[in-house]
Backbone as XML, in Angstrom:
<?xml version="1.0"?>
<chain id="A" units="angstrom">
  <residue number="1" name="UNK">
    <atom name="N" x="-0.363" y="36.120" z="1.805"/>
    <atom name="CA" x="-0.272" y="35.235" z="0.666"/>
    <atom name="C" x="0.817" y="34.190" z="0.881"/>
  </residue>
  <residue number="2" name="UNK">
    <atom name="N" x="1.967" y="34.141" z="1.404"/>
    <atom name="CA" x="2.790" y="33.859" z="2.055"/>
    <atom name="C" x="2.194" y="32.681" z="2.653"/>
  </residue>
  <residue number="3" name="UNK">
    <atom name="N" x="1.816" y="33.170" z="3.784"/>
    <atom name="CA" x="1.049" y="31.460" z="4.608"/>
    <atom name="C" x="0.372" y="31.089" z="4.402"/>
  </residue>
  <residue number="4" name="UNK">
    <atom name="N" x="-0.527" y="31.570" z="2.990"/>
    <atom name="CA" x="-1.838" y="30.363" z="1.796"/>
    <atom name="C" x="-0.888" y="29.573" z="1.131"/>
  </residue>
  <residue number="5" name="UNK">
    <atom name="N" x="0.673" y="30.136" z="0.823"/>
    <atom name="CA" x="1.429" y="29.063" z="0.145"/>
    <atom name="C" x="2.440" y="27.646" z="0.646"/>
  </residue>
  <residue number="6" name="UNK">
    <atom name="N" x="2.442" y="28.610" z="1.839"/>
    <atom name="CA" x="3.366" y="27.878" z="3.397"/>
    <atom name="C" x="1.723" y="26.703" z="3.571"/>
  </residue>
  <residue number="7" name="UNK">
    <atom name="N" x="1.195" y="26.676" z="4.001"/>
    <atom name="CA" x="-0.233" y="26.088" z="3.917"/>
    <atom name="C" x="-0.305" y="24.632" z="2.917"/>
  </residue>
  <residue number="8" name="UNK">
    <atom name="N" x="-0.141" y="25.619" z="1.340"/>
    <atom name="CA" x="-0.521" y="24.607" z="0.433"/>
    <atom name="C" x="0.386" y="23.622" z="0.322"/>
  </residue>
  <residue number="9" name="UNK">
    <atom name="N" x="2.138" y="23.852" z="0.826"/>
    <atom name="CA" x="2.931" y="22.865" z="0.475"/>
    <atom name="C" x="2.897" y="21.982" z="1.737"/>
  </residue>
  <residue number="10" name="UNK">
    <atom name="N" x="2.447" y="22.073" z="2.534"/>
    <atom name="CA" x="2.279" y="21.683" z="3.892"/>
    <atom name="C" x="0.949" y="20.612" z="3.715"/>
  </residue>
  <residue number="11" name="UNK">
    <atom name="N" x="0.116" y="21.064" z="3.056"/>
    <atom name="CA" x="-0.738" y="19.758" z="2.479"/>
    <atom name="C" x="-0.435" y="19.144" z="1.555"/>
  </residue>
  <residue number="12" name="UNK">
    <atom name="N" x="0.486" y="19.696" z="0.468"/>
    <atom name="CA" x="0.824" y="18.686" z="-0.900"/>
    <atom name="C" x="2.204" y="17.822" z="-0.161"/>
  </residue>
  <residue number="13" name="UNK">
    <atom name="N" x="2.515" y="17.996" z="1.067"/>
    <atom name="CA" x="3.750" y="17.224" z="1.516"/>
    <atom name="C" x="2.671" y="16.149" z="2.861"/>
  </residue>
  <residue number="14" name="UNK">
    <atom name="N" x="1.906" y="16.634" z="2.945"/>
    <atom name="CA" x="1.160" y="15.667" z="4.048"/>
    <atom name="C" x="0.555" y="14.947" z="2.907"/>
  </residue>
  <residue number="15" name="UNK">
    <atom name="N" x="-0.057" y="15.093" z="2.319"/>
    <atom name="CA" x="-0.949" y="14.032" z="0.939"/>
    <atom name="C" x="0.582" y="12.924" z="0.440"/>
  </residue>
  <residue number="16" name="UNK">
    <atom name="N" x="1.464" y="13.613" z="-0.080"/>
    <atom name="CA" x="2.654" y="12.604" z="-0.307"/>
    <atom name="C" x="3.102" y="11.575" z="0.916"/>
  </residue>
  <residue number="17" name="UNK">
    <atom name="N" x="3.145" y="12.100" z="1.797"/>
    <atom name="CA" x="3.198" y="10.576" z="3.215"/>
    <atom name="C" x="1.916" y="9.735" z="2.903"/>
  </residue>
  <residue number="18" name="UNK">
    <atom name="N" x="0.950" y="10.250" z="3.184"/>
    <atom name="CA" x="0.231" y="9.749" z="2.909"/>
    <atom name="C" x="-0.300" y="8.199" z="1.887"/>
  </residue>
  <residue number="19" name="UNK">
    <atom name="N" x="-0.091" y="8.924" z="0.737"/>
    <atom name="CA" x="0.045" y="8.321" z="-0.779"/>
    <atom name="C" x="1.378" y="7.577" z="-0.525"/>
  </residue>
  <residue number="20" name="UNK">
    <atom name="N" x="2.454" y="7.989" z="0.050"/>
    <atom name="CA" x="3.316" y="6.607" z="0.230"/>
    <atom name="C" x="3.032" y="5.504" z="1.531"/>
  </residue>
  <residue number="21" name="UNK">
    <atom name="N" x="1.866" y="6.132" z="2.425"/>
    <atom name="CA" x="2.088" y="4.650" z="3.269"/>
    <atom name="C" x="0.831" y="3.974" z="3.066"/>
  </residue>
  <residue number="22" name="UNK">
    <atom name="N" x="0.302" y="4.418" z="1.719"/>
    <atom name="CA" x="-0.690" y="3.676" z="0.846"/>
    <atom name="C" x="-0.277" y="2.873" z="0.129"/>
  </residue>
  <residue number="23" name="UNK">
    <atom name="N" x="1.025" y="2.967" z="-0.595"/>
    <atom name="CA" x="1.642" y="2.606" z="-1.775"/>
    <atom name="C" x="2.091" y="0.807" z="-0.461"/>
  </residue>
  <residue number="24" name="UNK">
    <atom name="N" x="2.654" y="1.501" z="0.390"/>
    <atom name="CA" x="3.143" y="0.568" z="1.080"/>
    <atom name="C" x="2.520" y="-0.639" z="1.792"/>
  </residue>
  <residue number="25" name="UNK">
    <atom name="N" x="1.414" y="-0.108" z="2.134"/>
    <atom name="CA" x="0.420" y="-1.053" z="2.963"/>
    <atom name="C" x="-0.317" y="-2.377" z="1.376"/>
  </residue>
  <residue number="26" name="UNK">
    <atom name="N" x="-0.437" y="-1.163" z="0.869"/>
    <atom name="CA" x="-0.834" y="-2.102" z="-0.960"/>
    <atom name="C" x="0.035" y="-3.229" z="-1.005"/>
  </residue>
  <residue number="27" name="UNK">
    <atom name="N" x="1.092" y="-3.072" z="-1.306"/>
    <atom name="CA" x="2.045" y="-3.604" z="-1.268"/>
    <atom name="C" x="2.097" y="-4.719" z="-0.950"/>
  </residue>
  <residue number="28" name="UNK">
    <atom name="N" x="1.974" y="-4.820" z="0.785"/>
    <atom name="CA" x="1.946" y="-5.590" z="1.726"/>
    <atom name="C" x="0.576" y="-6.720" z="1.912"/>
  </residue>
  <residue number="29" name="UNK">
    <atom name="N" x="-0.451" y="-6.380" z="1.509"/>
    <atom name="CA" x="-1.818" y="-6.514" z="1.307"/>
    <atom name="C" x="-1.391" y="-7.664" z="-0.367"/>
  </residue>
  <residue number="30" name="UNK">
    <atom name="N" x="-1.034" y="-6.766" z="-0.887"/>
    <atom name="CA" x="-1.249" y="-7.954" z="-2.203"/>
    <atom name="C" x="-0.128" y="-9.430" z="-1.898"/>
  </residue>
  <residue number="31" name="UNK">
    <atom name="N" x="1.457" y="-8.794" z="-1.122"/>
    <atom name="CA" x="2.273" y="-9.773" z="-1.144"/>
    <atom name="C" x="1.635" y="-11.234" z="-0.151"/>
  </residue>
  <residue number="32" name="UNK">
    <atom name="N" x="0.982" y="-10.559" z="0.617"/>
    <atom name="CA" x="-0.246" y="-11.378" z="1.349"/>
    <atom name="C" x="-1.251" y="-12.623" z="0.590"/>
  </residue>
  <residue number="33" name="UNK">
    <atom name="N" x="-1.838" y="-11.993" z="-0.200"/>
    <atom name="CA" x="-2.756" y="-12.337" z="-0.689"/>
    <atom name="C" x="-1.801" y="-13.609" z="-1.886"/>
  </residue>
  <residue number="34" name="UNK">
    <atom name="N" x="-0.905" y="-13.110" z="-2.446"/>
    <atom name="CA" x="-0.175" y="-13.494" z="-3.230"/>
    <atom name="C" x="0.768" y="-15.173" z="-2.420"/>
  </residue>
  <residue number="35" name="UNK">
    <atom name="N" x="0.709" y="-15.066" z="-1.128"/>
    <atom name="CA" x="1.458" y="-16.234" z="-0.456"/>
    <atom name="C" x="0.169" y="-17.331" z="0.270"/>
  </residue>
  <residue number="36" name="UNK">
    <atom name="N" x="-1.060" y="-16.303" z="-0.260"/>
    <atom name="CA" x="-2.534" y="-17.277" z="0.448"/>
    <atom name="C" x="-2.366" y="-17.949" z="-0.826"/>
  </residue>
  <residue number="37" name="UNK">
    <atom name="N" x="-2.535" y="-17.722" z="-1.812"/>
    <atom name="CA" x="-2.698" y="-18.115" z="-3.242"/>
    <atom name="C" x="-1.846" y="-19.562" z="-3.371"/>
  </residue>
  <residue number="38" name="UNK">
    <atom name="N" x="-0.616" y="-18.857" z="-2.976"/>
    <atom name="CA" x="0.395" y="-19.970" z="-3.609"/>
    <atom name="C" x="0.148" y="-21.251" z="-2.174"/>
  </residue>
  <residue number="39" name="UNK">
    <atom name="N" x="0.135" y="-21.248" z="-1.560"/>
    <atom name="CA" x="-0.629" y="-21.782" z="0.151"/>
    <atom name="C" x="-1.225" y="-23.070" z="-0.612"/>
  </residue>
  <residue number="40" name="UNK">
    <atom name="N" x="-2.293" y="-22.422" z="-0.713"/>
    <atom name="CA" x="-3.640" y="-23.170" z="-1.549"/>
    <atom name="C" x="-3.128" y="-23.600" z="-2.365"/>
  </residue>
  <residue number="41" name="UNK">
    <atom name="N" x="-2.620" y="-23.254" z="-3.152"/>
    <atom name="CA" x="-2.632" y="-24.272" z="-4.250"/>
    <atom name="C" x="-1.416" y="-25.431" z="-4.125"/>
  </residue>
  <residue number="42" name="UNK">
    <atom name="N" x="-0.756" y="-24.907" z="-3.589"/>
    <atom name="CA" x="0.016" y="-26.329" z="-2.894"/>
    <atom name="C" x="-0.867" y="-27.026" z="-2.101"/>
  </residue>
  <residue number="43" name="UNK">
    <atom name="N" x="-1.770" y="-27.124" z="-1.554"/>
    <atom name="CA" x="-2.599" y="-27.407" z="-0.627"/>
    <atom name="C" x="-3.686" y="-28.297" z="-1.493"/>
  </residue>
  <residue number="44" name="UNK">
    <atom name="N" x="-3.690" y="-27.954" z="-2.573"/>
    <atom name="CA" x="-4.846" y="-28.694" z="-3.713"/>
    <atom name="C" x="-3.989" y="-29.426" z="-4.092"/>
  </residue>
  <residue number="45" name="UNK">
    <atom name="N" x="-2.764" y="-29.044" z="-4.892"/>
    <atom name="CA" x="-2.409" y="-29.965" z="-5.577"/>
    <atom name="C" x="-1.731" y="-31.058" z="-4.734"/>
  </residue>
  <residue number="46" name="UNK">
    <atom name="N" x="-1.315" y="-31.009" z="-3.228"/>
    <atom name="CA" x="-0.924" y="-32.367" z="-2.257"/>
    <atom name="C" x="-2.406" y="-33.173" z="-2.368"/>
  </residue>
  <residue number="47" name="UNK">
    <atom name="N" x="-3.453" y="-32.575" z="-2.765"/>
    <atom name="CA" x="-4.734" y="-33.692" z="-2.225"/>
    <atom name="C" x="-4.614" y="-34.127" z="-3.511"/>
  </residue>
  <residue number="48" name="UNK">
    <atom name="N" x="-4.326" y="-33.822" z="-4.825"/>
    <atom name="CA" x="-4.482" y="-34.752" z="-6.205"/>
    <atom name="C" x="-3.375" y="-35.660" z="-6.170"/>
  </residue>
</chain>
């Protein structure tokens, strides 16, 4: 019973890396998306 519990925290601590280099890549992905945005629209508003 011992190493079903050694086991389970061993996956609820691998799921937490996990879920944080999700959190992180998100992150990175939106700050992205967020500097295409602003890009463009400087980019529109130099052509008006």
């Amino acid at each position: 019973m011992a190493l079903r519990k050694h086991r389970t925290d061993a996956a609820i601590a691998a799921n937490e890396a996990d879920t944080t280099r999700i959190d992180a890549s998100t992150y990175w992905v939106c700050l992205a998306l967020l500097l295409a945005m602003v890009t463009l629209a400087m980019r529109i508003a130099s052509l008006w």
